[in-house]
KEVEX-389446 format. One record per residue (C-alpha): residue number from 0; residue in one letter; chain; x, y, z. Coordinates in steps of 0.2 Angstrom, whole numbers, plus 2048, in hexadecimal, padded with zeros to 3 digits. Layout:
+-----+---+---+-----+-----+-----+
!   k ! r ! c !  c1 !  c2 !  c3 !
+-----+---+---+-----+-----+-----+
! NUM ! A ! A !   X !   Y !   Z !
...
+-----+---+---+-----+-----+-----+
//
This chain:
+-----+---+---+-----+-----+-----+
!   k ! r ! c !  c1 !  c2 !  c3 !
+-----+---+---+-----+-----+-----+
!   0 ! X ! A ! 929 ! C94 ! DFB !
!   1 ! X ! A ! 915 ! C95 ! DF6 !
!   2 ! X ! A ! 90D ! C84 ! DF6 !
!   3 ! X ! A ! 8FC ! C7F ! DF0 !
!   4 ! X ! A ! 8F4 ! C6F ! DFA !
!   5 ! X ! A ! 8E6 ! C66 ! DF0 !
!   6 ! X ! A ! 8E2 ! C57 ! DF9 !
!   7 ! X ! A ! 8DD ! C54 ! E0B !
!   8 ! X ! A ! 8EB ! C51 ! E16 !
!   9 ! X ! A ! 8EF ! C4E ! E29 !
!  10 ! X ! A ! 8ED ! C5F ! E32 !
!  11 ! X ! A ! 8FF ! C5E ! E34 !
!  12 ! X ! A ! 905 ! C62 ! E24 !
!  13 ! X ! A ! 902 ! C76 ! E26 !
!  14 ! X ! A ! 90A ! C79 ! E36 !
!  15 ! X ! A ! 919 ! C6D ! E2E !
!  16 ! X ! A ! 91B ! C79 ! E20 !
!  17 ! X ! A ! 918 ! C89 ! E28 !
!  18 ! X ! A ! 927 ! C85 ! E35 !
!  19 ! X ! A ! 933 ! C83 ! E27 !
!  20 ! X ! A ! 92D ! C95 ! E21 !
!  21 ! X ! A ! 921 ! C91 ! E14 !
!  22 ! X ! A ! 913 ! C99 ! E0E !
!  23 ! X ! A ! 906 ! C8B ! E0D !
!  24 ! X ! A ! 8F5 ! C8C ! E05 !
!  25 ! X ! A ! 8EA ! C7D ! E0B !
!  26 ! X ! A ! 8DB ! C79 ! E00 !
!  27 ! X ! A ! 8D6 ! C66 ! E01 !
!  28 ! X ! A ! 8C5 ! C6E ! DF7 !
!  29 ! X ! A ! 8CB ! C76 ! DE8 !
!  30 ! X ! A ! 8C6 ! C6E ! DD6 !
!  31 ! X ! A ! 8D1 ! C6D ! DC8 !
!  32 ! X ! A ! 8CB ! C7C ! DBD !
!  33 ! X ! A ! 8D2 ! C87 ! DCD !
!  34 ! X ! A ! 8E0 ! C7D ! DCF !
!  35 ! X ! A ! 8E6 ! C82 ! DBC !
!  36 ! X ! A ! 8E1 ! C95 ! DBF !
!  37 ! X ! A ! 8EC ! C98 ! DCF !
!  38 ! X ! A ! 8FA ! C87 ! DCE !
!  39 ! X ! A ! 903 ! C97 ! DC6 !
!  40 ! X ! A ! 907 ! CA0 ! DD5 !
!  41 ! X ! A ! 90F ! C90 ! DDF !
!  42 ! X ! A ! 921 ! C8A ! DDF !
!  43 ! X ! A ! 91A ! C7B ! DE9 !
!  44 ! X ! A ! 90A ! C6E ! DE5 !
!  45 ! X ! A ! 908 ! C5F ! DF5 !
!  46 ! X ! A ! 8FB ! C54 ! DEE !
!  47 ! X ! A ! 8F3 ! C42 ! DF1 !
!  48 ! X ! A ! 8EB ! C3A ! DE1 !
!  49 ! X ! A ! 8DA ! C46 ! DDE !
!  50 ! X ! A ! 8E1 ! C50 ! DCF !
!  51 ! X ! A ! 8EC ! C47 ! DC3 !
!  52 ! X ! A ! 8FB ! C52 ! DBF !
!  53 ! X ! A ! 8FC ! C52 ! DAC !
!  54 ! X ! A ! 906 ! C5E ! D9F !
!  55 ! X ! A ! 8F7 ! C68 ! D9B !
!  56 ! X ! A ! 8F5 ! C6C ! DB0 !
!  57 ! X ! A ! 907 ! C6E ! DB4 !
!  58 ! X ! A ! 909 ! C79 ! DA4 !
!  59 ! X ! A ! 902 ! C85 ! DAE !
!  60 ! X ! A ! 90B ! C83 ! DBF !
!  61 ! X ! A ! 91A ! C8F ! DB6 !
!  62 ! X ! A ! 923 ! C93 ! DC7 !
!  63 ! X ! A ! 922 ! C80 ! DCE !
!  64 ! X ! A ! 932 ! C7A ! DD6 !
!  65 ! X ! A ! 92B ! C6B ! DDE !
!  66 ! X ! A ! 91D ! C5F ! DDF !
!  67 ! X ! A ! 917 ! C55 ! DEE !
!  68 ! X ! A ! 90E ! C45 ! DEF !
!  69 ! X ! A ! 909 ! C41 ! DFE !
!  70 ! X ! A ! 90A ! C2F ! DFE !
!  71 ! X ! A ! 913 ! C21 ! DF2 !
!  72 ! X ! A ! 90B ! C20 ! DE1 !
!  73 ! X ! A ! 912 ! C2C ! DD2 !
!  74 ! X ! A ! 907 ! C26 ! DC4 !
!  75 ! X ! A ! 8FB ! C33 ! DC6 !
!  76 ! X ! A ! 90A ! C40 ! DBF !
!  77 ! X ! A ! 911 ! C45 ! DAE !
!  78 ! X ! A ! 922 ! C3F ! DB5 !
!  79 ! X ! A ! 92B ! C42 ! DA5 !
!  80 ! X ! A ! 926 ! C56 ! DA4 !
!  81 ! X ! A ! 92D ! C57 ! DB6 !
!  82 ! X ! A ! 93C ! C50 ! DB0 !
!  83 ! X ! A ! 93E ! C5D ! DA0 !
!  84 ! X ! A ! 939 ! C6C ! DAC !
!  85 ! X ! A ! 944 ! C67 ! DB9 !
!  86 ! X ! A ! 936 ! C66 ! DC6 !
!  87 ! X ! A ! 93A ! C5D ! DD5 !
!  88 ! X ! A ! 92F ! C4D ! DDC !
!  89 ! X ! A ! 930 ! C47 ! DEE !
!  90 ! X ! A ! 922 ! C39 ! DF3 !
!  91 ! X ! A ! 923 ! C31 ! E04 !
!  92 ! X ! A ! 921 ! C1E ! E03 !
!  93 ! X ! A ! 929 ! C1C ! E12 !
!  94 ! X ! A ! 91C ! C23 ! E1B !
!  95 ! X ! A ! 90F ! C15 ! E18 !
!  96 ! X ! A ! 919 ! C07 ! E13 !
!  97 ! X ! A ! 917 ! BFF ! E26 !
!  98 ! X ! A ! 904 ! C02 ! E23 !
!  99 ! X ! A ! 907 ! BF8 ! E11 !
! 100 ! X ! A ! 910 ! BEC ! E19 !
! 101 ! X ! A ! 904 ! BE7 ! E2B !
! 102 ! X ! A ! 8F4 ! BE8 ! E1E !
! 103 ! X ! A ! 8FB ! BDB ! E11 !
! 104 ! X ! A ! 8FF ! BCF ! E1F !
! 105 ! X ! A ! 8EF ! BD2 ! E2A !
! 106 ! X ! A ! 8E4 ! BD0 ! E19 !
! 107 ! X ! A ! 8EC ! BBF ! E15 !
! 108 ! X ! A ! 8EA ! BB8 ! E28 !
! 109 ! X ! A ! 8DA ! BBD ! E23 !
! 110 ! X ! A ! 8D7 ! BB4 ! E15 !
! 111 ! X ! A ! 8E1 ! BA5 ! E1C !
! 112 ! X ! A ! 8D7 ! BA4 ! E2D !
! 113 ! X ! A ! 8C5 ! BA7 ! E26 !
! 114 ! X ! A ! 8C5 ! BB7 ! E31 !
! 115 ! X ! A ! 8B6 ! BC1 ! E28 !
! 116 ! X ! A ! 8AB ! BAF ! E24 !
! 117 ! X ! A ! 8AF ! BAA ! E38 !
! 118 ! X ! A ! 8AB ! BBA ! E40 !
! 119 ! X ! A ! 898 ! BBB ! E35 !
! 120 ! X ! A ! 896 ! BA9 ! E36 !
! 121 ! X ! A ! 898 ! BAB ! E4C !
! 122 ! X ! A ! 88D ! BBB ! E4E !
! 123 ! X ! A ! 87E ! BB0 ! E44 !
! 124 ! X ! A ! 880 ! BA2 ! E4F !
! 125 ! X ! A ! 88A ! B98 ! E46 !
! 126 ! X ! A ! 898 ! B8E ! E4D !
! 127 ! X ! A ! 8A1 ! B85 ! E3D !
! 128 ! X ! A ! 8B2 ! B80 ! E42 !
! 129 ! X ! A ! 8B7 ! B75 ! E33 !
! 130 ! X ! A ! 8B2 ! B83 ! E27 !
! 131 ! X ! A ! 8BC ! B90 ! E30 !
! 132 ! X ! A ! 8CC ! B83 ! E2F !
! 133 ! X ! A ! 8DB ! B8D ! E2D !
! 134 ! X ! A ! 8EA ! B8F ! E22 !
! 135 ! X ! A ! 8FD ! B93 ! E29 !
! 136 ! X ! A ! 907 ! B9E ! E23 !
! 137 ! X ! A ! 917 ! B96 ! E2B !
! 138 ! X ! A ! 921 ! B8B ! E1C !
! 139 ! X ! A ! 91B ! B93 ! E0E !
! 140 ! X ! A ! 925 ! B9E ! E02 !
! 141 ! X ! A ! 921 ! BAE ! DFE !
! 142 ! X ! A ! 923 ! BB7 ! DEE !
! 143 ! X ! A ! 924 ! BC9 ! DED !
! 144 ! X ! A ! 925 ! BD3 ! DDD !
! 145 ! X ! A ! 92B ! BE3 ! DE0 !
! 146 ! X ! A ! 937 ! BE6 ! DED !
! 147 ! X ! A ! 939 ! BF8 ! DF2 !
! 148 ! X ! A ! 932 ! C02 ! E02 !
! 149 ! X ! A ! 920 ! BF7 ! E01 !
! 150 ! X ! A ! 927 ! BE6 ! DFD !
! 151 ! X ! A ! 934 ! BE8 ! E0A !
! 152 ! X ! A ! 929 ! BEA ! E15 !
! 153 ! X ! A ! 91E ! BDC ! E13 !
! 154 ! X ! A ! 92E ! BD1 ! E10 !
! 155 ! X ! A ! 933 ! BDA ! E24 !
! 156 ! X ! A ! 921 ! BD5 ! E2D !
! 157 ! X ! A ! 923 ! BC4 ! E23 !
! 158 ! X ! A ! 932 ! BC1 ! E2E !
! 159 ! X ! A ! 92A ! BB9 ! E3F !
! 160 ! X ! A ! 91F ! BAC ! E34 !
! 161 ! X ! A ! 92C ! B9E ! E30 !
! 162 ! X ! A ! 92A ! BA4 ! E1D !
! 163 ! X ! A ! 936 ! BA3 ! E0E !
! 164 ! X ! A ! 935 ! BB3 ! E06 !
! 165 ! X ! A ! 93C ! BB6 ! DF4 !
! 166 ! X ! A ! 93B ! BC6 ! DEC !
! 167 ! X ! A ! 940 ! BCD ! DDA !
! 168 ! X ! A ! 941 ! BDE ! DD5 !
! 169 ! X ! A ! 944 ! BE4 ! DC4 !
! 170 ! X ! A ! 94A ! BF1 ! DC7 !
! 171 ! X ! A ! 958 ! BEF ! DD5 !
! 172 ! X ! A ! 966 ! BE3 ! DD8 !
! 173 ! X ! A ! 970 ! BDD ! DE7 !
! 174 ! X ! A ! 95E ! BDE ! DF2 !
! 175 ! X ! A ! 963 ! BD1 ! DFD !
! 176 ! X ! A ! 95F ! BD4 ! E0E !
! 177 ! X ! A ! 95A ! BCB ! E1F !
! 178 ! X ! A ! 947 ! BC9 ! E18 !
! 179 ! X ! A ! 947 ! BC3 ! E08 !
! 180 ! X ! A ! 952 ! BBC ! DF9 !
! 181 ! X ! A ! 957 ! BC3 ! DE8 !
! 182 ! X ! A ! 94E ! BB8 ! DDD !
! 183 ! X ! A ! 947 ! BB6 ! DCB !
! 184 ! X ! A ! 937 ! BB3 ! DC5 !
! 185 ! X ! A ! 93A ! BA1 ! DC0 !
! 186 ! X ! A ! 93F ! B9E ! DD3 !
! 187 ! X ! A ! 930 ! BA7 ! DD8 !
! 188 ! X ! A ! 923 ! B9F ! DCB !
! 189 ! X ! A ! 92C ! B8C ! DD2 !
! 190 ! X ! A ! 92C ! B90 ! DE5 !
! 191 ! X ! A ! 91F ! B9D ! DE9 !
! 192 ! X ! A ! 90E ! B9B ! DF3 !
! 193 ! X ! A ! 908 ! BAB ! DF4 !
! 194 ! X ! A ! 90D ! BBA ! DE7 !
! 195 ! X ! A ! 90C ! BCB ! DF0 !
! 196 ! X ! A ! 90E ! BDA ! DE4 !
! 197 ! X ! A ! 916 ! BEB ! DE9 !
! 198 ! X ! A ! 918 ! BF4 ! DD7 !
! 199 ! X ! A ! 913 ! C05 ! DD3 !
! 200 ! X ! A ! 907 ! C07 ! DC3 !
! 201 ! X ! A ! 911 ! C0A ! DB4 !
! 202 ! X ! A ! 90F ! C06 ! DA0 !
! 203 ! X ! A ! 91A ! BF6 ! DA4 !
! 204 ! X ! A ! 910 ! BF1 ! DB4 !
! 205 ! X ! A ! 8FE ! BF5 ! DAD !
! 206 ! X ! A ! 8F7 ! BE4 ! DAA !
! 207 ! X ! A ! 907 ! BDA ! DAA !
! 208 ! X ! A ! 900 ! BCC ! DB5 !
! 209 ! X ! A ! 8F5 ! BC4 ! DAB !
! 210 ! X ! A ! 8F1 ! BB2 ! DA8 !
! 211 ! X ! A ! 900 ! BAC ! D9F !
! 212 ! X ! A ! 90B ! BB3 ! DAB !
! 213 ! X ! A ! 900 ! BAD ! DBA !
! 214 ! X ! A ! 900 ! B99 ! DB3 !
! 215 ! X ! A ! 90F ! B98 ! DB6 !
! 216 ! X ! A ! 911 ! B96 ! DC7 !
! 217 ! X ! A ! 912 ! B82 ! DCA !
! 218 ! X ! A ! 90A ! B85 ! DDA !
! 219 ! X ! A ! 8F9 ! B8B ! DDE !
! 220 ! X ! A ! 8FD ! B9A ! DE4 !
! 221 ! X ! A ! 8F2 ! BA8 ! DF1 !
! 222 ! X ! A ! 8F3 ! BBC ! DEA !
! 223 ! X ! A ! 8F7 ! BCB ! DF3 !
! 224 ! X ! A ! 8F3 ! BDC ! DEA !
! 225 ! X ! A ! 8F8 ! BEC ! DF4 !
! 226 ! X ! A ! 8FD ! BF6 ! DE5 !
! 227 ! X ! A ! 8F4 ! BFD ! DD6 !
! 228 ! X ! A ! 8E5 ! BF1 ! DD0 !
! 229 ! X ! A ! 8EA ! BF5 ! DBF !
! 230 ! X ! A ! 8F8 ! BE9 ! DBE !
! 231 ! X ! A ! 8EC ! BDA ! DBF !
! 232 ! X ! A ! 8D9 ! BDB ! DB7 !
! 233 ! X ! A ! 8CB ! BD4 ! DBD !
! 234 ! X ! A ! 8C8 ! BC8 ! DB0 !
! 235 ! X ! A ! 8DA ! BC0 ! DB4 !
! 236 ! X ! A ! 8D4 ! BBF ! DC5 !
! 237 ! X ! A ! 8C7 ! BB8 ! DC3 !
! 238 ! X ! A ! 8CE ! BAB ! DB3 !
! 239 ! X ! A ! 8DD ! BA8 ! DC0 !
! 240 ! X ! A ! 8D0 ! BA3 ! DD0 !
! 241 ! X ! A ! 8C4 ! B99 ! DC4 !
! 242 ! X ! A ! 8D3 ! B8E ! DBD !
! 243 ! X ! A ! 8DA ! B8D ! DD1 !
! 244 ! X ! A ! 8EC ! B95 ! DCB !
! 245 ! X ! A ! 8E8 ! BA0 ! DD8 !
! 246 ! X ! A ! 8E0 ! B99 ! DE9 !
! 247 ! X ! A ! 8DA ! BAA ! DF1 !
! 248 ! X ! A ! 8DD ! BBA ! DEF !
! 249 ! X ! A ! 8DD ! BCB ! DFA !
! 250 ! X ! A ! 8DB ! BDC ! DF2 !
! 251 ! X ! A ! 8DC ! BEE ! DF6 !
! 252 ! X ! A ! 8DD ! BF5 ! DE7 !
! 253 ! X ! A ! 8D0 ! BF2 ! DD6 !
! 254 ! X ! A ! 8D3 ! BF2 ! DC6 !
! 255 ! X ! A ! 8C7 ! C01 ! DC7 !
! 256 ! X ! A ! 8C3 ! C07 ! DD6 !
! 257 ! X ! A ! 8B5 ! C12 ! DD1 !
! 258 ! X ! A ! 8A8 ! C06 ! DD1 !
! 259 ! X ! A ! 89B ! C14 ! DC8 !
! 260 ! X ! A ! 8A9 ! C16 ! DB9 !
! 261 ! X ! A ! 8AA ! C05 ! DB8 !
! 262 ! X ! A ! 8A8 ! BFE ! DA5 !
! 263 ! X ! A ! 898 ! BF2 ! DA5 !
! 264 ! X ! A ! 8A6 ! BE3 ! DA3 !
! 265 ! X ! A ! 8B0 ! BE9 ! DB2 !
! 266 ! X ! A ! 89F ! BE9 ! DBB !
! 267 ! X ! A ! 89A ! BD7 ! DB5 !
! 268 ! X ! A ! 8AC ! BD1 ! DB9 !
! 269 ! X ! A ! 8AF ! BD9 ! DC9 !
! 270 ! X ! A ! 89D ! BD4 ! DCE !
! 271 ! X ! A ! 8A4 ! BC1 ! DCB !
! 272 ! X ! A ! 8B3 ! BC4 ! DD6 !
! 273 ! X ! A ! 8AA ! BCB ! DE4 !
! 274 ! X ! A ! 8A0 ! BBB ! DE7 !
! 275 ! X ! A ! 8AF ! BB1 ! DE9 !
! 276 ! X ! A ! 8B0 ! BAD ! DFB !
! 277 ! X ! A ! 8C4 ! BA9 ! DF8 !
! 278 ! X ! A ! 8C7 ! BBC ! DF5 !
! 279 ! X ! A ! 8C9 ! BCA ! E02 !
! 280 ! X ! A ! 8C6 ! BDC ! DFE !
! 281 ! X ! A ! 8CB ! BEC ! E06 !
! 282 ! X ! A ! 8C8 ! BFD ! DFE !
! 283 ! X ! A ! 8DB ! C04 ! DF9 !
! 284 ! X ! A ! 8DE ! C04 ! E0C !
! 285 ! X ! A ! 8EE ! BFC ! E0F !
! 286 ! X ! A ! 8FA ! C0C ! E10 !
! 287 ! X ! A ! 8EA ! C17 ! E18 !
! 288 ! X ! A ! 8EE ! C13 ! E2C !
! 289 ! X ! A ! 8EF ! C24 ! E38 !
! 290 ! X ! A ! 901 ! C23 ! E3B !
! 291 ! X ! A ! 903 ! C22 ! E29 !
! 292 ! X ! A ! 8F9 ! C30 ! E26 !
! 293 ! X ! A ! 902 ! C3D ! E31 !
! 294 ! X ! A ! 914 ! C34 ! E2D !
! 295 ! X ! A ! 90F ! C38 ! E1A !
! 296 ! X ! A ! 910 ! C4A ! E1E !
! 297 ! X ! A ! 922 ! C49 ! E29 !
! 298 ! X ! A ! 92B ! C41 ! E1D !
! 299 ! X ! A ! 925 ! C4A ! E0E !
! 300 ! X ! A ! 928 ! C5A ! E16 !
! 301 ! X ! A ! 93A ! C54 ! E1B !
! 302 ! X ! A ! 93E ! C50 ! E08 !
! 303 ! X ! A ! 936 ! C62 ! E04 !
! 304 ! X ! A ! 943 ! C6A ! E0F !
! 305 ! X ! A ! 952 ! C61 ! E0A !
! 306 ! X ! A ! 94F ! C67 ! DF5 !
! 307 ! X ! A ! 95C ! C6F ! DEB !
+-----+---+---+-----+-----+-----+
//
């Protein structure tokens, strides 16, 4: 087949394609006013997240059989024109869901041990051991929302840390396994000290923790956010950390993450948040490792291979 590559991609990807006999056209550069001019002429598009795929773009892709996303996030494409048009979607979660999983746990250790504060604090000279005073992670329970490729993940690394994991999952059943229990939200709002999200970004997920649903948990709870920033704002962060619901939070991914598109109250919100010394931010990093990157490519080309 002929396939279009608009996103930058581990070198691999080409070599991957061309062995299986593909005619691969590799350009990371291209804008989308090119993109609708020639999409026309490919049976295959393997994208990242640069050019969302609507109706009005895809219209134009008239000899697509298949789209790929290099990575775990869908909601960057007109899913239900794929569907009427019979276009095949393969994504590769899989391939960075160990990356999710090992940033999620190193950020909360982080937060938990003072790690950033400590480290500053030392190369100035200063040796404050109380202030630096440590939390454990071993008897606490962990709440994860979400439990497909990314939660499980987290829910597997959580295994070694004397932790009660409970996970629910809308939209599964029977997801018992070694790492974590099936539970409900009413277990998880009455036992959980830390909520940990792994949902995509939907219409159902966009804003869907908000401040009712966040009080209540009876217990002060810490927050893990490796999934789309849109499900939670900034003002419920912040209303959540001001009234102590939540204790701490770590981050890597905004509500908006173009902070020079940011509405003037996203700015004046975010700005609060980022002076908070109990949240910890990294920039939508979690799944970005280089393993992740190259075993992106493998397993996407793998599902590409295998399509009727």
């Amino acid at each position: 087949m002929k396939i279009l590559i608009i996103d930058e991609m581990h070198e691999s990807i080409v070599p991957l394609l061309e062995q299986r006999e593909h005619e691969v056209h590799y350009r990371p550069e291209i804008e989308k006013k090119e993109i609708v001019d020639i999409v026309g002429n490919y049976e295959g598009l393997i994208i990242r997240s640069k050019i969302p795929m609507d109706r009005a773009l895809l219209e134009k892709a008239v000899q697509l059989k298949f789209i790929g996303r290099a990575g775990a996030g869908l909601d960057n494409i007109d899913l239900e024109y794929l569907e009427e048009k019979g276009i095949q979607l393969f994504h590769a979660p899989e391939g960075n869901r160990d990356a999710v999983g090992e940033h999620a746990l190193g950020m909360l250790l982080a937060l938990f041990n003072h790690f950033c504060r400590a480290d500053q604090q030392v190369r100035k000279g200063i040796w404050n051991r109380e202030e630096n005073r440590g939390e454990e992670l071993s008897g606490k329970t962990v709440g994860i929302i979400g439990y497909g490729n990314m939660g499980q993940a987290f829910a597997k690394r959580l295994s070694g840390f004397d932790v009660n994991v409970l996970a629910y999952d809308k939209y599964r059943s029977g997801y018992d396994d070694a790492y974590a229990k099936a539970s409900s939200w009413e277990e998880i709002f009455q036992q959980a000290d830390i909520l940990s999200l792994h949902v995509p970004l939907t219409p159902e997920t966009r804003g869907f923790l908000d401040i009712n649903l966040l009080s209540k948990f009876e217990k002060q709870i810490y927050f893990i956010n490796t999934s789309r920033g849109e499900v939670v704002s900034f003002d419920t962060l912040n209303e959540a950390l001001q009234q102590n619901i939540i204790k701490g939070a770590v981050l890597d991914v905004l509500e908006n993450e173009k902070f020079s598109k940011m509405t003037q109250a996203q700015q004046l919100s975010f700005d609060r948040l980022s002076k908070r010394k109990n949240v910890l931010f990294t920039p939508h990093v979690a799944g970005w490792t280089f393993q992740s990157y190259e075993k992106i490519n493998k397993i996407l080309v793998d599902k590409i291979s295998m399509m009727q």
